[in-house]
ZABATI-626095 format. One line per field, with one value per residue (C-alpha): residue in one letter; chain; x, y, z. Coordinates in nm, 4 decimals, padded with zeros to 6 digits. Example, Ala and Ser with C-alpha at 12.3 -4.5 7.8 and 13.67 -1.06 7.14 Angstrom:
<sites>
resn = c(a  s)
chain = c(A  A)
px = c(01.2300  01.3670)
py = c(-00.4500  -00.1060)
pz = c(00.7800  00.7140)
</sites>
This chain:
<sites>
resn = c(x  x  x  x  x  x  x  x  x  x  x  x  x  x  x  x  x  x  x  x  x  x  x  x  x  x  x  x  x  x  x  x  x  x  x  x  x  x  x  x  x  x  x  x  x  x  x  x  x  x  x  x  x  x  x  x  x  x  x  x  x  x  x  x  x  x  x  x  x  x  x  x  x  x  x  x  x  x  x  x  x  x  x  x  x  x  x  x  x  x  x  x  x  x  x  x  x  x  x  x  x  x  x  x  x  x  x  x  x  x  x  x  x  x  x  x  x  x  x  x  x  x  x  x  x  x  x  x  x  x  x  x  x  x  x  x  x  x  x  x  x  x  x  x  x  x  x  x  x  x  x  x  x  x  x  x  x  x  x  x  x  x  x  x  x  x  x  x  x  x  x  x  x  x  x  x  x  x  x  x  x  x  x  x  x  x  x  x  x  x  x  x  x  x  x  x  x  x  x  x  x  x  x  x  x  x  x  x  x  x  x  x  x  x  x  x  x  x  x  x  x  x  x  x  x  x  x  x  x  x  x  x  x  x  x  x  x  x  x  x  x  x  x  x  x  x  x  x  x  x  x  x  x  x  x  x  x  x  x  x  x  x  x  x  x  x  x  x  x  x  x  x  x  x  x  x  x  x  x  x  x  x  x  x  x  x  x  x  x  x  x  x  x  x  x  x  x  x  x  x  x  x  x  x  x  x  x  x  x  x  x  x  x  x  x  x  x  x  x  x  x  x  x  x  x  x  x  x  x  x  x  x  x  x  x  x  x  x  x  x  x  x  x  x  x  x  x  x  x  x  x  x  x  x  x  x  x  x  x  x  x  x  x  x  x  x  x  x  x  x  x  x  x  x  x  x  x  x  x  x  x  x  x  x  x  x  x  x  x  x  x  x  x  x  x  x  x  x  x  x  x  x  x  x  x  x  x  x  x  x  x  x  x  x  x  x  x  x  x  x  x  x  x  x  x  x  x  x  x)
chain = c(A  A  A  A  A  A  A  A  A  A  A  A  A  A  A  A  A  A  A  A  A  A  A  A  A  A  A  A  A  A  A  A  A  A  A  A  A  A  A  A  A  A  A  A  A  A  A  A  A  A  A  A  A  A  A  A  A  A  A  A  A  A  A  A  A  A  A  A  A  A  A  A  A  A  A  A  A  A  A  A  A  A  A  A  A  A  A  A  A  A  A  A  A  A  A  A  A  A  A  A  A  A  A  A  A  A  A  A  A  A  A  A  A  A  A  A  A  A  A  A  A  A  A  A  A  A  A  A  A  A  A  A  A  A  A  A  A  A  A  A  A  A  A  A  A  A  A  A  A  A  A  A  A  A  A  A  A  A  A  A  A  A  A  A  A  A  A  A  A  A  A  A  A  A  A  A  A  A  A  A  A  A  A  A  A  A  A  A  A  A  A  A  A  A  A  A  A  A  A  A  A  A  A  A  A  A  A  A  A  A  A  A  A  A  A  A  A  A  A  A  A  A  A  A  A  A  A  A  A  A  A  A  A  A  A  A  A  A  A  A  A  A  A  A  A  A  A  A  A  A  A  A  A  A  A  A  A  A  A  A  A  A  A  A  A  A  A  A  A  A  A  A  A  A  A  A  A  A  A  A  A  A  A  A  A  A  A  A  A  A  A  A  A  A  A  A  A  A  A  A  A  A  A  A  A  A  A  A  A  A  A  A  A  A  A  A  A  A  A  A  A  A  A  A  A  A  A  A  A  A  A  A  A  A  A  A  A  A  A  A  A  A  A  A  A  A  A  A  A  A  A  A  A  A  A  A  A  A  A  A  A  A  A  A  A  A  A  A  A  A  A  A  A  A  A  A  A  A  A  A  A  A  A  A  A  A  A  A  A  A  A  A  A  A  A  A  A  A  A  A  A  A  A  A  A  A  A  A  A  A  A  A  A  A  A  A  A  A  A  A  A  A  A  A  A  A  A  A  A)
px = c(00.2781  00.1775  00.0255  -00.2779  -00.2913  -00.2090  -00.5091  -00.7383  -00.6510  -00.7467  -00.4050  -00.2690  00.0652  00.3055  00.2630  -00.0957  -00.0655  00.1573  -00.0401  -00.3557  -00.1744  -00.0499  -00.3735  -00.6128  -00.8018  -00.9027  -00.6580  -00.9562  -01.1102  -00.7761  -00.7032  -01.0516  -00.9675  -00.6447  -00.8424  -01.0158  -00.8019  -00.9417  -00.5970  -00.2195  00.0479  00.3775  00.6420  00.9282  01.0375  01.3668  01.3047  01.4804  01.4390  01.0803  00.8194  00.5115  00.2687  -00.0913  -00.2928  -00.6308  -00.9949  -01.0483  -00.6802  -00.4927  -00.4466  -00.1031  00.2322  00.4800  00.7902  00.9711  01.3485  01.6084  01.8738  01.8805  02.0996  02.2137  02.2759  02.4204  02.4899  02.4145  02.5146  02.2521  01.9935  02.0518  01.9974  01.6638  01.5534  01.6460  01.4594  01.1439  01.1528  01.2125  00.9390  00.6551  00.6899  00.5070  00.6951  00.9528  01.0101  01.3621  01.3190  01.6495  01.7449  02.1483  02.4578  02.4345  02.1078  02.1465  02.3737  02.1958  01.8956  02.0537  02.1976  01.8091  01.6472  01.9101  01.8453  01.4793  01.2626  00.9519  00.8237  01.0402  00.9134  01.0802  00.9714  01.1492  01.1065  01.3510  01.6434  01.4880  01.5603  01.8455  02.0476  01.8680  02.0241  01.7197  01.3455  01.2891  01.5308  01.3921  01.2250  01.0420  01.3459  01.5252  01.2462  01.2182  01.5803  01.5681  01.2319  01.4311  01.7227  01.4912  01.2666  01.5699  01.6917  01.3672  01.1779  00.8184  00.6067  00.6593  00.4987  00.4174  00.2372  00.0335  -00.2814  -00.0840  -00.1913  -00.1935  -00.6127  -00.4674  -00.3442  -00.6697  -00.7939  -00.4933  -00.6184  -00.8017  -00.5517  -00.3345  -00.0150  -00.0388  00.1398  00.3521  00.4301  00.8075  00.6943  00.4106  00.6050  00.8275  00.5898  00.3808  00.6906  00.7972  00.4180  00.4234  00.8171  00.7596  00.3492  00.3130  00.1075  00.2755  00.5279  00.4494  00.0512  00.1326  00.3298  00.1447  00.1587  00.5367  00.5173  00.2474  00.4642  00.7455  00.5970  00.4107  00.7696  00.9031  00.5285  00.6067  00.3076  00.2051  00.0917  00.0040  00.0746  -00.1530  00.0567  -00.2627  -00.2905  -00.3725  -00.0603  -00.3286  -00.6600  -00.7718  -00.6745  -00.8481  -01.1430  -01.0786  -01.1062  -00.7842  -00.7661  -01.0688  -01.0147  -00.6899  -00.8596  -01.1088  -00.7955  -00.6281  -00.9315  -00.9254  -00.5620  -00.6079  -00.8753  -00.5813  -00.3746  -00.5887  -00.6895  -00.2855  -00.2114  -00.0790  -00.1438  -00.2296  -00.2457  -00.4198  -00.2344  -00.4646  -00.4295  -00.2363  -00.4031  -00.7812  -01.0093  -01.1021  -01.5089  -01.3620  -01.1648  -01.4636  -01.5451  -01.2035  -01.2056  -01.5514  -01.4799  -01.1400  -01.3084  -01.5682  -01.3875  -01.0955  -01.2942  -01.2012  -00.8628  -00.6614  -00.6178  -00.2789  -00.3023  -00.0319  -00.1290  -00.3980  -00.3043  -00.6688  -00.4501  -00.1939  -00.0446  00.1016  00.4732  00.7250  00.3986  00.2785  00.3368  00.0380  -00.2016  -00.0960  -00.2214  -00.5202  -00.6217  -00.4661  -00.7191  -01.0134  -00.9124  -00.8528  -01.0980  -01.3585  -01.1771  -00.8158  -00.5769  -00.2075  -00.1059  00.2586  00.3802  00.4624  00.7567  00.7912  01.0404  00.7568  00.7621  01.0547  01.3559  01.4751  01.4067  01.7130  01.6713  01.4774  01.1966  01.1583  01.0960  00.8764  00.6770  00.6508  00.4943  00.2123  00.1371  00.0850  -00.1109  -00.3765  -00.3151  -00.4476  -00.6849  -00.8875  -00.8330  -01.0305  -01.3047  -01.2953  -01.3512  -01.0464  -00.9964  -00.6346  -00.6788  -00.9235  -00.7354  -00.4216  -00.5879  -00.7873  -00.4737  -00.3370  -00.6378  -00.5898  -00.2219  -00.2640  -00.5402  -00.2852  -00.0275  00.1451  00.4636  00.5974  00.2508  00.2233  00.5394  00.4697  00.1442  00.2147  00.2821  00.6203  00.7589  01.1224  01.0081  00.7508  01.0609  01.2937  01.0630  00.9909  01.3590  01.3463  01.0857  01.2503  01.5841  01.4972  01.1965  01.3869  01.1158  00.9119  01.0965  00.9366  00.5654  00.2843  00.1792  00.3665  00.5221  00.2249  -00.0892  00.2135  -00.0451  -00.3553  -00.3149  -00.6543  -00.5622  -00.4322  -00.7029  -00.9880  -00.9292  -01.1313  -01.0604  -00.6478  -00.4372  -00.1473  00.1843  00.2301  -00.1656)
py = c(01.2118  01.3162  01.1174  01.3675  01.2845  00.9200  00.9341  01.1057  00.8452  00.5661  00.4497  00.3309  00.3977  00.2760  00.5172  00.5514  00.1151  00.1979  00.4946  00.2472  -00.0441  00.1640  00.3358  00.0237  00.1612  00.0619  00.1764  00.2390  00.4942  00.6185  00.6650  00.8341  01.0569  01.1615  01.2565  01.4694  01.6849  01.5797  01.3954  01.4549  01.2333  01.4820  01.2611  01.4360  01.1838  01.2891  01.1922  00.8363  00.6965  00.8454  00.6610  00.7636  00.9586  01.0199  01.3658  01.3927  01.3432  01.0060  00.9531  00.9667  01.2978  01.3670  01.6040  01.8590  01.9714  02.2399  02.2853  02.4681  02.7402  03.1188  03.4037  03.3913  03.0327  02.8298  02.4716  02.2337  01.9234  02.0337  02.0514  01.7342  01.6514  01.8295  01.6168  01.2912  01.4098  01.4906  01.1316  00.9722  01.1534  01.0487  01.3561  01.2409  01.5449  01.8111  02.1015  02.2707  02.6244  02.7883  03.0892  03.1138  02.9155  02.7391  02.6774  02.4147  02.1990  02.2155  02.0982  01.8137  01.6959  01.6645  01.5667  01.2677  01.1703  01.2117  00.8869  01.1490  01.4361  01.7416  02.0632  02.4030  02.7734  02.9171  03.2984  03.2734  03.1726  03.3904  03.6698  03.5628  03.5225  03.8789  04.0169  04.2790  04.2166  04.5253  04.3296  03.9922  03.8819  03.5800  03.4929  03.4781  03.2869  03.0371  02.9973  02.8899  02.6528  02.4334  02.3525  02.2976  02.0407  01.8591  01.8185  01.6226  01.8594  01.7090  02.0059  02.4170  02.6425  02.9343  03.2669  03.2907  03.3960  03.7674  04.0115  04.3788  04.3373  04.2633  04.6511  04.7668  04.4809  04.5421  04.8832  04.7522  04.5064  04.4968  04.2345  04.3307  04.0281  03.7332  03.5498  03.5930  03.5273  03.7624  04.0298  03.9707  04.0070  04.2857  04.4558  04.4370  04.5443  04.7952  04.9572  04.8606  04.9658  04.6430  04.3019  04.0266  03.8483  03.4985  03.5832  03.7143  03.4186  03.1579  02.9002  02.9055  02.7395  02.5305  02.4027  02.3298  02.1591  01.9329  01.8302  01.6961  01.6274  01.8706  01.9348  02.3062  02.4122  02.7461  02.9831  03.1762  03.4771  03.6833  03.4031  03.6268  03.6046  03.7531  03.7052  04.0351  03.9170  03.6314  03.5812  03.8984  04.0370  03.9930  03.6328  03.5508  03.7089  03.5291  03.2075  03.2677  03.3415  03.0365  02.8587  02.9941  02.9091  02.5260  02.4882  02.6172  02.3448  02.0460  02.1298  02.1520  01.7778  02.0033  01.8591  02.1285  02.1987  02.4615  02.6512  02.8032  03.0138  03.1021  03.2024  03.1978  03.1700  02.8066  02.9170  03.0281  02.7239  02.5018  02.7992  02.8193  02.4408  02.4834  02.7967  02.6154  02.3193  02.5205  02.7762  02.5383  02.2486  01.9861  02.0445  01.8648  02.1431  02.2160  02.4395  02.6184  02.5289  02.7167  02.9139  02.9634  03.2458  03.4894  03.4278  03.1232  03.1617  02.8600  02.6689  02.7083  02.3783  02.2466  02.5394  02.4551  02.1144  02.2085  02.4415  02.1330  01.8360  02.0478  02.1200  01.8471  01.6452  01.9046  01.7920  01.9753  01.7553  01.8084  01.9775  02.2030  02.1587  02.4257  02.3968  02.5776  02.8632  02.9511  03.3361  03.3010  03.2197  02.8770  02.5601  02.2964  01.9554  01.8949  02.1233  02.0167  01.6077  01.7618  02.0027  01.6840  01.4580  01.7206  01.7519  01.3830  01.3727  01.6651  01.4328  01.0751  01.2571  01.3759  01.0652  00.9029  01.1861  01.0783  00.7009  00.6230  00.2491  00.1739  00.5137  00.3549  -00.0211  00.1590  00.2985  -00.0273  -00.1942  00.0200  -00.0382  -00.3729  -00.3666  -00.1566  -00.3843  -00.6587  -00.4239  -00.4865  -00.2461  -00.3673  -00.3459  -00.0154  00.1152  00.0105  00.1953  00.4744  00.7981  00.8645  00.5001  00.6703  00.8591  00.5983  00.3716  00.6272  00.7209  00.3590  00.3260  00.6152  00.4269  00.1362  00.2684  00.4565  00.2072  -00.1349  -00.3288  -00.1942  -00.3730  -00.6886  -00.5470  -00.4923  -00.1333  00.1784  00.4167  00.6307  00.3852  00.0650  -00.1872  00.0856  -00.0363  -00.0673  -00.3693  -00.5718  -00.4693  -00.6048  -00.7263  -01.0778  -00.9585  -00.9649  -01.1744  -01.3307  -01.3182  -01.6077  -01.6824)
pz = c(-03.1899  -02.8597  -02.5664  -02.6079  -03.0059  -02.9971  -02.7576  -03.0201  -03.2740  -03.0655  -02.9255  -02.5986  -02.5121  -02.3073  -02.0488  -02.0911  -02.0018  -01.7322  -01.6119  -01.6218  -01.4214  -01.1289  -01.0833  -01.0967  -01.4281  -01.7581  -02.0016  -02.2531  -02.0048  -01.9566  -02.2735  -02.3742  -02.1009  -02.2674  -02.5392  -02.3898  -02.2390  -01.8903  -01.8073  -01.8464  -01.8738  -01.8691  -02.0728  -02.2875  -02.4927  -02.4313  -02.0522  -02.1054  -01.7367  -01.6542  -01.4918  -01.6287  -01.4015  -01.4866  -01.3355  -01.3861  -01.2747  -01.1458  -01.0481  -00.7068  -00.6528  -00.7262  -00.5006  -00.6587  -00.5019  -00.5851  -00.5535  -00.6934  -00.6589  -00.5921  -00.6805  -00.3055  -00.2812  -00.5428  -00.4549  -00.6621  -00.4766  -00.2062  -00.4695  -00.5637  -00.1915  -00.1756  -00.5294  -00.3153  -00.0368  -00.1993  -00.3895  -00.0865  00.0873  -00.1955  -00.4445  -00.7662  -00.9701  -00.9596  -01.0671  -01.0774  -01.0045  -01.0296  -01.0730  -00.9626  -01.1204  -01.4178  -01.5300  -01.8057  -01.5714  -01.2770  -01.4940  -01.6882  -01.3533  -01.2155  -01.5459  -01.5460  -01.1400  -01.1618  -01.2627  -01.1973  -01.4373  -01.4033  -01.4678  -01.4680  -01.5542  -01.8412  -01.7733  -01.4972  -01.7253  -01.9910  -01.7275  -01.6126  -01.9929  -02.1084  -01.7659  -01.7053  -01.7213  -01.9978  -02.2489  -02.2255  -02.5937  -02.7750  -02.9663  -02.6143  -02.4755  -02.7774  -02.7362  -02.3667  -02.4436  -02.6844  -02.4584  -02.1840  -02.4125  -02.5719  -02.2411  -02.1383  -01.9344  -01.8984  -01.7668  -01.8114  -01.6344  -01.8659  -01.7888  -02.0857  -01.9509  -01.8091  -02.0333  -02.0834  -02.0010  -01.5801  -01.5444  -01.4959  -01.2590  -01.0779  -00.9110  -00.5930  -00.5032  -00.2258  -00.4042  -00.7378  -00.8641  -00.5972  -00.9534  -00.9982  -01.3753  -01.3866  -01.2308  -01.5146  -01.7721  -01.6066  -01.5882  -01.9579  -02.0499  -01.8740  -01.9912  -02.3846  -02.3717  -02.5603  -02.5245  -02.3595  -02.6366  -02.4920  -02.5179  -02.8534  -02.9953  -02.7968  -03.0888  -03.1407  -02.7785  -02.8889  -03.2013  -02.9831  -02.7145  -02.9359  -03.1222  -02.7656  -02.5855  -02.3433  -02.0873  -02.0763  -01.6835  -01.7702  -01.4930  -01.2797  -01.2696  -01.1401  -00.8349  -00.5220  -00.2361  00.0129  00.1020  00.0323  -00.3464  -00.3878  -00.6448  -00.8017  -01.1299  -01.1848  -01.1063  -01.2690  -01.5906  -01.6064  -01.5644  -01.8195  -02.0975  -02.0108  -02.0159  -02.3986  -02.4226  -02.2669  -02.5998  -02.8715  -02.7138  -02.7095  -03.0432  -03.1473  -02.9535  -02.6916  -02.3391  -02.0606  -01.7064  -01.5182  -01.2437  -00.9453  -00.6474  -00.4337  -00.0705  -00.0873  00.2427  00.3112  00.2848  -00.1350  -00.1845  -00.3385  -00.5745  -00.6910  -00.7921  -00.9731  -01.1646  -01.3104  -01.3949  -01.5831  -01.7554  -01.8405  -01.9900  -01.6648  -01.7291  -01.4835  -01.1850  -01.0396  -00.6928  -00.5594  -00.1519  -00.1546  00.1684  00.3871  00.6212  00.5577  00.8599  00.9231  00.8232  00.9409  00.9333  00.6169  00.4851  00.7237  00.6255  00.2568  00.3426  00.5042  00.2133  -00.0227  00.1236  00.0749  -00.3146  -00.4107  -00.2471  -00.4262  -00.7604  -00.7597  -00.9021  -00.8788  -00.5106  -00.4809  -00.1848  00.0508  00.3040  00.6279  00.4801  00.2908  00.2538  00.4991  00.3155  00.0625  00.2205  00.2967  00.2888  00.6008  00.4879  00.1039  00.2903  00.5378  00.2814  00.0544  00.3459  00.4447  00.1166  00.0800  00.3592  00.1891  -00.1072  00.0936  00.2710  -00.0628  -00.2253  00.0720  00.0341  -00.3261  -00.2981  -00.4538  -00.4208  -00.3204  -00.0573  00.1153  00.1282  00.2518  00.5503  00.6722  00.6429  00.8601  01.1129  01.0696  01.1983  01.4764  01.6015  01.6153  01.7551  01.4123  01.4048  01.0633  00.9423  01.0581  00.9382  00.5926  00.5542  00.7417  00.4587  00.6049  00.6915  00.7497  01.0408  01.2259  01.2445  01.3746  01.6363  01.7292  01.7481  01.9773  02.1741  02.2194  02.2804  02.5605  02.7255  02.5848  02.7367  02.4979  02.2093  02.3073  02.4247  02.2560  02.3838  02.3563  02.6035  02.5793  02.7863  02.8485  03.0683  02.9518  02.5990  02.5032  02.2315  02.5344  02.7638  02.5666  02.1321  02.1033  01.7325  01.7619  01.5811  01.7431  01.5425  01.3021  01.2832)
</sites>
């Protein structure tokens, strides 16, 4: 059974407890949320050394990073890098979106170094083995599905919701489609004159998933990649099919994920976020950025995260990070752990906006060590403790008095915690 039907039948798991203990919630809400369809818990069974990771309303909001090859640059070994990095940095899930070398090795390679869900998008290898987008197929597609579920991917992205109904709410826009699987299928549509096979056969994924509790994210392949795009037809009637969709797979034990836009102006963002939650039943929303300008490339991780905080903190759940090669080129190490922080930060900053508990305790702590001029305490709240010690060892190395003060290079005697702090707390008290 799956975590979404053991749910339904009044059972808590073992991820559902685990899922419970490291959010601080009752595993009976938890679970009832399950049920509903309101929360995911993405865990192949397959996936032997997963850590269970809940998404949903009333959770922490929870990071994606996205890694993987290209046709251009095939190293796997640096991809493995990029997986560390984005761990390190605080990535809650991965997805593994190659589409150059061996696909089936580079994935069991991740699937077995990754204690987070791992998600991946099928089409690519469904391209890639048919070896042109006109003779791609369901069989092909089935085909590809199984080895990635016995394998022990947790999450798929799949573009469901593109139909042969987008053509015509295509014709004012400017991109008609920046989904490298939508493109796909658009393009298939439109050579065959025929209805998308994965729309068509939509419970032969269903039946699948449900044998290895795979998590469906189904795929805004309609999400706009400008903002003269976004909120269009086109967008909107996808969201209303896999609104449609999301129902046939809660009522199959099928848990499911909602994929969103894509680059949206910041006054739209809150709009987006209500229209999924209503015409996908408060299914657990996954946002790709959203992007509030079209024109911040190398800096698009920090627009992603402005666009990201406001989602989520109007009830987005699951935030893909953006990196700074963003429309630019495929990001190396350094930018998947620099994407992955920024996103965290839109992540913490919503959960604050949201109340959320442990959010809120993290950051007094922190105010509480900085009043004392705490440095260890600092370091271990700070979101990105591997970089706050570097640049205190910077600090230090280059001012070593500082090593023994209790101000920083920046105010030194100025300090305002030395110049008046009745409040402070002498080390050891």
């Amino acid at each position: 059974m799956t975590q979404l039907q053991q749910a339904k039948a009044g059972t808590i798991t073992t991820e559902m407890k685990n899922v419970a203990r490291d959010e601080g919630v009752d595993g009976d809400w938890l679970m009832k949320q399950v049920a509903a369809g309101e929360i995911v818990i993405p865990a192949n069974r397959n996936h032997k050394n997963l850590a269970a990771v809940g998404i949903g309303g009333g959770l922490k909001v929870k990071v994606n990073s996205n890694i993987g090859t290209s046709p251009l640059f095939i190293d796997v070994d640096d991809e493995m890098a990029k997986l560390e990095a984005a761990l390190t940095a605080g990535a809650d899930a991965v997805m593994d979106l190659s589409t150059g070398g061996d696909l089936d090795e580079i994935r069991r390679r991740m699937i077995a170094a990754c204690p987070k869900p791992l998600g991946t998008v099928p089409m690519y290898q469904v391209m890639k083995e048919a070896g042109d987008k006109t003779k791609m197929s369901m069989s092909i597609y089935m085909d590809v599905l199984k080895r990635h579920a016995e394998q022990g991917v947790d999450f798929i992205t799949i573009h469901a919701g593109v139909t042969s109904r987008a053509f015509g709410a295509m014709d004012s826009r400017l991109m008609k489609s920046v989904s490298r699987g939508g493109a796909l299928l658009l393009a298939w549509m439109a050579h065959h004159n025929k209805e998308s096979f994965i729309y068509e056969n939509f419970d032969d994924v269903l039946g699948l998933c449900k044998d290895y509790d795979i998590t469906l994210s189904l795929g805004d392949g309609m999400r706009p990649g400008c903002l003269h795009d976004a909120t269009d037809q086109a967008q909107l009637d996808e969201l209303r099919i896999l609104g449609e969709l999301q129902q046939r797979a809660v009522a199959e034990g099928v848990q499911v994920m909602i994929e969103g836009p894509g680059h949206v102006p910041y006054n739209e963002i809150e709009l987006n976020v209500i229209l999924q939650k209503k015409y996908c039943h408060k299914a657990p929303f996954y946002v790709l950025g959203p992007l509030p300008t079209d024109i911040a490339a190398g800096y698009d991780h920090i627009a992603c995260a402005m666009g990201g905080a406001l989602a989520a903190s109007k009830g987005a759940d699951f935030l893909c990070y953006v990196t700074p090669k963003e429309h630019i080129g495929l990001p190396n190490v350094g930018d998947v752990y620099q994407g992955t922080v920024v996103t965290k930060i839109a992540a913490h900053v919503a959960d604050l906006a949201r109340g959320n508990p442990a959010a809120l305790a993290r950051d007094h702590r922190m105010a509480v060590a900085r009043n004392n001029v705490d440095w260890i305490g600092m370091q271990e709240e700070s979101i990105d403790p591997v970089t706050f010690a570097e640049l205190r060892r910077l600090e230090c190395e280059q001012n070593p008095e500082l090593d023994r003060a209790n101000f920083c290079s920046m105010c030194g005697d100025f300090c305002v915690f030395e110049s008046y702090n009745p409040d402070k707390k002498e080390k050891g008290e």
